[in-house]
C-alpha positions in Angstrom: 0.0 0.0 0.0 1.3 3.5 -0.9 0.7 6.1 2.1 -3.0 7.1 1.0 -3.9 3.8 0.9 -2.0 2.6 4.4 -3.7 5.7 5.9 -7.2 4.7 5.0 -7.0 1.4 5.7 -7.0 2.8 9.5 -9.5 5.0 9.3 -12.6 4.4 11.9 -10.4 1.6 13.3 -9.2 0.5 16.8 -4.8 0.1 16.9 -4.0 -2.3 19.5 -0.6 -1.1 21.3 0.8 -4.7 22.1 3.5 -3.8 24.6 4.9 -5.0 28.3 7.4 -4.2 29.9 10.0 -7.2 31.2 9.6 -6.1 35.0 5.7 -5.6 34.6 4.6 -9.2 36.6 2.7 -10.8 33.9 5.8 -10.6 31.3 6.6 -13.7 29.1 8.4 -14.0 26.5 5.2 -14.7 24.2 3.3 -12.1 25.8 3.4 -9.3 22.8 2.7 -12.4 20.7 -0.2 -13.3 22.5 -1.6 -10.0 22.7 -1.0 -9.2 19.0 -3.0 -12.4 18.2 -6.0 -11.7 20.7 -6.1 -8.1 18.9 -6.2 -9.5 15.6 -8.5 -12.1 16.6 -10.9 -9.2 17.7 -10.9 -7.2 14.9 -7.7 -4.9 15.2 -7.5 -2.8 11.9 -3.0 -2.2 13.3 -0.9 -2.6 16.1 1.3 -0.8 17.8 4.9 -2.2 18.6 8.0 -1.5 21.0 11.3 -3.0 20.0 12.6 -4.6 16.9 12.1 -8.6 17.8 8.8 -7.8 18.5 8.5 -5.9 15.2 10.2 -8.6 13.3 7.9 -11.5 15.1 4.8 -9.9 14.9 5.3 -8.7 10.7 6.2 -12.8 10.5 2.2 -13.4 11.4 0.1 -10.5 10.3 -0.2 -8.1 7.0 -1.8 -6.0 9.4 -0.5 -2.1 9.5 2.3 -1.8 12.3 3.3 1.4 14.0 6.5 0.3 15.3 9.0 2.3 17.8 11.9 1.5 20.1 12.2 3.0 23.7 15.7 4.2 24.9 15.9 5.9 28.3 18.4 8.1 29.2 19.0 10.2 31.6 20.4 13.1 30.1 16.9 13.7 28.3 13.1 13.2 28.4 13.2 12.1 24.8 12.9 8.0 24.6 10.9 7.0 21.7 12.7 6.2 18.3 15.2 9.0 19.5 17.9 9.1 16.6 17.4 8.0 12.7 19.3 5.0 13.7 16.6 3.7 15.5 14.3 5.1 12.9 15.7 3.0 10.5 16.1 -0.3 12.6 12.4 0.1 13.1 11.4 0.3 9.5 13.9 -2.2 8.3 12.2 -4.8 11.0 8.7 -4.6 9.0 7.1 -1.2 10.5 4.7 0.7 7.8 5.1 3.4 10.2 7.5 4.6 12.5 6.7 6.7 15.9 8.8 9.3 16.9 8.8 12.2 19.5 6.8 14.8 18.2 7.8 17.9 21.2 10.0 20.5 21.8 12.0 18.3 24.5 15.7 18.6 23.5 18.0 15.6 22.7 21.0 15.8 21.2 20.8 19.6 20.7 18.3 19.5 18.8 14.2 19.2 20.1 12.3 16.1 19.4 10.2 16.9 16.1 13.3 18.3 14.5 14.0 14.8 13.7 10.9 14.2 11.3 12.3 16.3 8.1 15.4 14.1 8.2 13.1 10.6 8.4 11.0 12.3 5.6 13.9 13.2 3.6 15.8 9.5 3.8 12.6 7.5 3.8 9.6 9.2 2.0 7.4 5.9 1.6 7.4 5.3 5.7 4.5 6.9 7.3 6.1 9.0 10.6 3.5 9.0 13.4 4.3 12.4 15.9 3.5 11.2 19.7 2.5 14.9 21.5 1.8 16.7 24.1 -1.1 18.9 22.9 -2.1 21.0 19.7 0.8 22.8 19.6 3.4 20.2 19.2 0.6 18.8 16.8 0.6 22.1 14.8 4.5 21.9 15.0 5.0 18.4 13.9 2.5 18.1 10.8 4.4 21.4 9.5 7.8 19.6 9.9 6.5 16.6 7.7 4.5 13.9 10.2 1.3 12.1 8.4 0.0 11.2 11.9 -0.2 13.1 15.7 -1.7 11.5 18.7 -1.7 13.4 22.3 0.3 10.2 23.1 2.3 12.0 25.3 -0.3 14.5 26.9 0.3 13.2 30.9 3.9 14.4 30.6 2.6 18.4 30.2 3.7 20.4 33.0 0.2 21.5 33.5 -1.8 18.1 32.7 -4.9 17.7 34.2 -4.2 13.8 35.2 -2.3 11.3 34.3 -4.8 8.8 34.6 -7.2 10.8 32.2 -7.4 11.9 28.5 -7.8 15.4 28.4 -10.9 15.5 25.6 -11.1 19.4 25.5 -7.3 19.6 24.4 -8.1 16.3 21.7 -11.3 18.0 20.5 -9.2 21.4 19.7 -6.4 19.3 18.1 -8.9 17.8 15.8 -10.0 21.0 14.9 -6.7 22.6 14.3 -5.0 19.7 12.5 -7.9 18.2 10.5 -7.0 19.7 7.3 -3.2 19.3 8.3 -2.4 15.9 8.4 -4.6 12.5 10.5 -5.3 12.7 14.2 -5.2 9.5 16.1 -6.3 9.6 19.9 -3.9 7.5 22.3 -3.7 7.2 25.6 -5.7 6.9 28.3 -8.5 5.2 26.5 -10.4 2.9 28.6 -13.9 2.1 27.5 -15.9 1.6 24.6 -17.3 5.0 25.0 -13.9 6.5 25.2 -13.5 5.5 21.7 -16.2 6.6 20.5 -16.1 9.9 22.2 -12.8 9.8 20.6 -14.3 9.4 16.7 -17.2 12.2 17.6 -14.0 14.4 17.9 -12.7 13.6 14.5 -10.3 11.3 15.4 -8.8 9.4 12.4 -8.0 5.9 14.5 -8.2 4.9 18.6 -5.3 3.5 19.6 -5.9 1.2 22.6 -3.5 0.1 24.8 -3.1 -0.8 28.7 -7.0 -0.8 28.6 -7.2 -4.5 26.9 -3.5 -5.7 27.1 -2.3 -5.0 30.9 -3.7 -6.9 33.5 -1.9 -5.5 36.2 -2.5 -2.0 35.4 -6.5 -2.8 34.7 -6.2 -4.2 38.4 -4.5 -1.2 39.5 -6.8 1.2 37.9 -9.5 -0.8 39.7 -7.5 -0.3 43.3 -7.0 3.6 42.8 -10.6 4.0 41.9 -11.7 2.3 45.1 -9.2 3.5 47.5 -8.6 7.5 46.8 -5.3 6.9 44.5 -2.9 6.3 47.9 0.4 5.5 45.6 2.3 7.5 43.0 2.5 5.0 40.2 5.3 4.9 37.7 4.3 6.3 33.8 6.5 3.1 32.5 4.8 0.4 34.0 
């Protein structure tokens, strides 16, 4: 499929982001597998994939759409998703359609996250580059830059966010607005019901891309404890 064609293929479709984490305490070594298949078997229209074996195994069962990325923490910068071209092009050469990439002003390297779209543009202009932001304004930024795709993936790590347990739906419904005409705008994160999605598609969004909702026990149990009990623990964002 060419990029028109990938793009559509997604549209008014739920994206499965099949990912755990190796300390999380339902980890196997078959457990992105598992998950990818159980989203397939449900009717996921993509999936969404951290780290190049999983890439690699997962474009070995599926012609499915895959939004692939690899996370690498530092500690000299907030950036950690695809951070340089070389993971760019690990990514795509593993069997991504599209790669995800930090789509904020955060700095790395010397140079702020989005910067690194015109160059993944320029040495790959058949891969479709998916900007994870914060709010409309990295959205505005990175669709101008060259991204086909923004999601407020990254909305709990604003200074000022309202939760980090919530979507904020008054910043996704402006983003709609401001980008629709701009490039496709995905909703992820913090999507946990049905009607979440659907509220997301009454915005405009392009896709839903679900994620610890359907595919992490522990957190769904967790979500279930802070409800009940007041939130009494700070919980990590990398779980």
């Amino acid at each position: 499929m060419d990029k028109h064609e990938l793009l559509e293929s997604l549209k008014g479709g739920l994206i499965v982001s099949c990912q755990i984490e190796k300390h999380a305490p339902c980890w196997h070594e078959d457990m992105v597998e598992l998950m990818a298949r159980s989203a397939i078997w449900g009717g996921a229209c993509g999936l969404r994939l951290n780290g190049i074996d999983n890439i690699k195994k997962i474009r070995g069962i599926t012609e499915l759409p895959i939004i692939g990325l690899v996370k690498v923490f530092s500690d000299e910068t907030e950036i950690f998703m695809t951070p340089t071209m070389k993971e760019v092009a690990e990514v795509i050469e593993a069997g991504a359609d599209i790669v995800a990439v930090d789509g904020t002003d955060r700095v790395i390297q010397g140079r702020r996250g989005y910067d690194l779209i015109p160059e993944i543009k320029k040495t790959f202009p058949d891969t479709v580059i998916f900007a994870d932001v914060r709010d409309e304004e990295d959205a505005l930024a990175s669709l101008a830059l060259g991204a086909d795709i923004v999601a407020p993936t990254f909305y709990r790590f604003k200074k000022d966010a309202k939760s980090s347990d919530l979507a904020d739906w008054e910043m996704f419904a402006k983003m709609c607005a401001c980008c629709k005409d701009k490039g496709k705008v995905m909703m992820e994160g913090k999507v946990w019901t049905p009607d979440d999605a659907i509220r997301a598609f009454h915005y405009g969004a392009h896709s839903v891309v679900i994620g610890s909702a359907i595919t992490r026990p522990h957190l769904i149990m967790r979500r279930f404890y802070d409800h009940v009990n007041g939130y009494p623990e700070k919980r990590s964002l990398f779980y």
